[in-house]
C-alpha positions in Angstrom: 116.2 -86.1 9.0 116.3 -88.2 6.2 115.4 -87.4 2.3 111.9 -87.9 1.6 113.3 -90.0 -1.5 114.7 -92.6 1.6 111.8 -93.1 2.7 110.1 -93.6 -1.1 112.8 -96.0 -1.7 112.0 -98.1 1.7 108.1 -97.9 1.0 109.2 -99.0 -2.7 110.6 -101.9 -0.7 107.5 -102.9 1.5 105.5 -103.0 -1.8 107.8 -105.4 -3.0 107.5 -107.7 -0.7 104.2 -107.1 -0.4 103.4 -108.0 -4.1 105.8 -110.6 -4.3 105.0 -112.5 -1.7 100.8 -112.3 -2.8 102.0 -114.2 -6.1 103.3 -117.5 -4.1 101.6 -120.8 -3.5 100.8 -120.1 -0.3 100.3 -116.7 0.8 101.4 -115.0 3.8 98.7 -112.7 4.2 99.2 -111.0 7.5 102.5 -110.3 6.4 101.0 -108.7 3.2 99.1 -106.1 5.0 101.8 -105.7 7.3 104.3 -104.2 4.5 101.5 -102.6 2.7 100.7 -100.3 6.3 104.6 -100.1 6.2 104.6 -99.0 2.7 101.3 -96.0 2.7 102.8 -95.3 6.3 106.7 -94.3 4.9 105.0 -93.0 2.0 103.0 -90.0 4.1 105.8 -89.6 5.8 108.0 -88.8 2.8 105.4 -86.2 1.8 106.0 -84.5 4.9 109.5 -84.5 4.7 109.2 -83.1 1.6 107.2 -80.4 3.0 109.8 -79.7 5.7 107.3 -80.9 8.3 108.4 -82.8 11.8 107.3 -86.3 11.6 106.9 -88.2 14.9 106.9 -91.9 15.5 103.6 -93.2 14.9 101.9 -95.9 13.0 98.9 -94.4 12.9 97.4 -93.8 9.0 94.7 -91.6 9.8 96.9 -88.8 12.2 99.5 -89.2 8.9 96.6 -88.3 6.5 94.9 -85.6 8.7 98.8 -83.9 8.4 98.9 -84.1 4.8 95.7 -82.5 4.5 96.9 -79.6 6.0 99.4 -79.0 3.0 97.3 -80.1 0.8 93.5 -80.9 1.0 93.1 -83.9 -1.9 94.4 -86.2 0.9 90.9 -86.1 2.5 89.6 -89.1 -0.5 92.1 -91.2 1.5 89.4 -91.4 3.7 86.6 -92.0 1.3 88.9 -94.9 0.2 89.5 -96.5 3.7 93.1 -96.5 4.0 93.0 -95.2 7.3 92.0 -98.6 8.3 95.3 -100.3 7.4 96.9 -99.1 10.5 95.2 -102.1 12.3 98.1 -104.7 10.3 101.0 -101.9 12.1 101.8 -103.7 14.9 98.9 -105.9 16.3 99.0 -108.4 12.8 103.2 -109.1 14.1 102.8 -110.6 17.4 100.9 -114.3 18.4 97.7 -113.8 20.0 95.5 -112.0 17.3 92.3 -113.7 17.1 92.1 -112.5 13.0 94.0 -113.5 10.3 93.6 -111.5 7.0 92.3 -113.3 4.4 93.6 -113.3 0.3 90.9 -111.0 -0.1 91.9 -108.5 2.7 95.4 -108.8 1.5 94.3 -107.4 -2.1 92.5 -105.1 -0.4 95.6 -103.7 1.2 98.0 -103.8 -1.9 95.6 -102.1 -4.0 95.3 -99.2 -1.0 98.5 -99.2 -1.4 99.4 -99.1 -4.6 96.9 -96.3 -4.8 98.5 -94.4 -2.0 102.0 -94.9 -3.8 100.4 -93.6 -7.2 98.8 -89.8 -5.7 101.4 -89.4 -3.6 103.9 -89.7 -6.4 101.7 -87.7 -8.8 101.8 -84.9 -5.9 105.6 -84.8 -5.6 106.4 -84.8 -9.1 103.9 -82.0 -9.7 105.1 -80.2 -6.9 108.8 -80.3 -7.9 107.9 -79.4 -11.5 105.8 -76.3 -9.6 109.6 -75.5 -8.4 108.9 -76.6 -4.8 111.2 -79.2 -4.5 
């Protein structure tokens, strides 16, 4: 298995992208979403692998969430905040034949899910390795 910080590093990545890419001329804004769904997806994932838990192949945000919440229950605003929904840019937004494009708006939506995601589940770890846990 990897190290939870791997998977940190490759979400750290995805944001990049993500936020460089939103600052051209021209952005690509399916492609935005797609990297921030990559990014909140690796970054539930390395909570889990910090918590020693199996993670299975699977794009889906909400399952990822409902996991976390078993470990620890402040995971549950994810849903008040919507970020289950950016599973929908995991695979579908990659291939021709969508009938929806996101727009600028929708790809600000997603970095700031993001970058919220990235922020608490950051705060968790570090509080949890300062508890001693990791």
């Amino acid at each position: 298995m990897k190290s939870y910080k791997e998977w940190i590093l490759k979400a750290e990545h995805d944001l990049k992208i993500a936020f460089d890419e939103i600052n051209t001329k021209d952005p690509v804004c399916d492609m935005i979403c797609f990297h921030c769904q990559q990014a909140v997806e690796k970054l539930l994932k390395a909570f889990l692998i910090f918590h020693n838990k199996e993670i299975s192949k699977t794009h889906d945000i909400a399952d990822l969430i409902v996991r976390c919440m078993e470990i620890d229950k402040e995971f549950d605003e994810f849903f008040d905040k919507e970020i289950d929904s950016l599973t929908l840019y995991a695979v579908e937004m990659r291939y021709p034949g969508v009938l929806h494009f996101p727009s600028i708006d929708e790809a600000k939506d997603a970095l700031n899910k993001a970058q919220y995601v990235k922020e608490f589940v950051m705060r968790k770890l570090e509080g949890e390795k300062l508890d001693g846990r990791g």
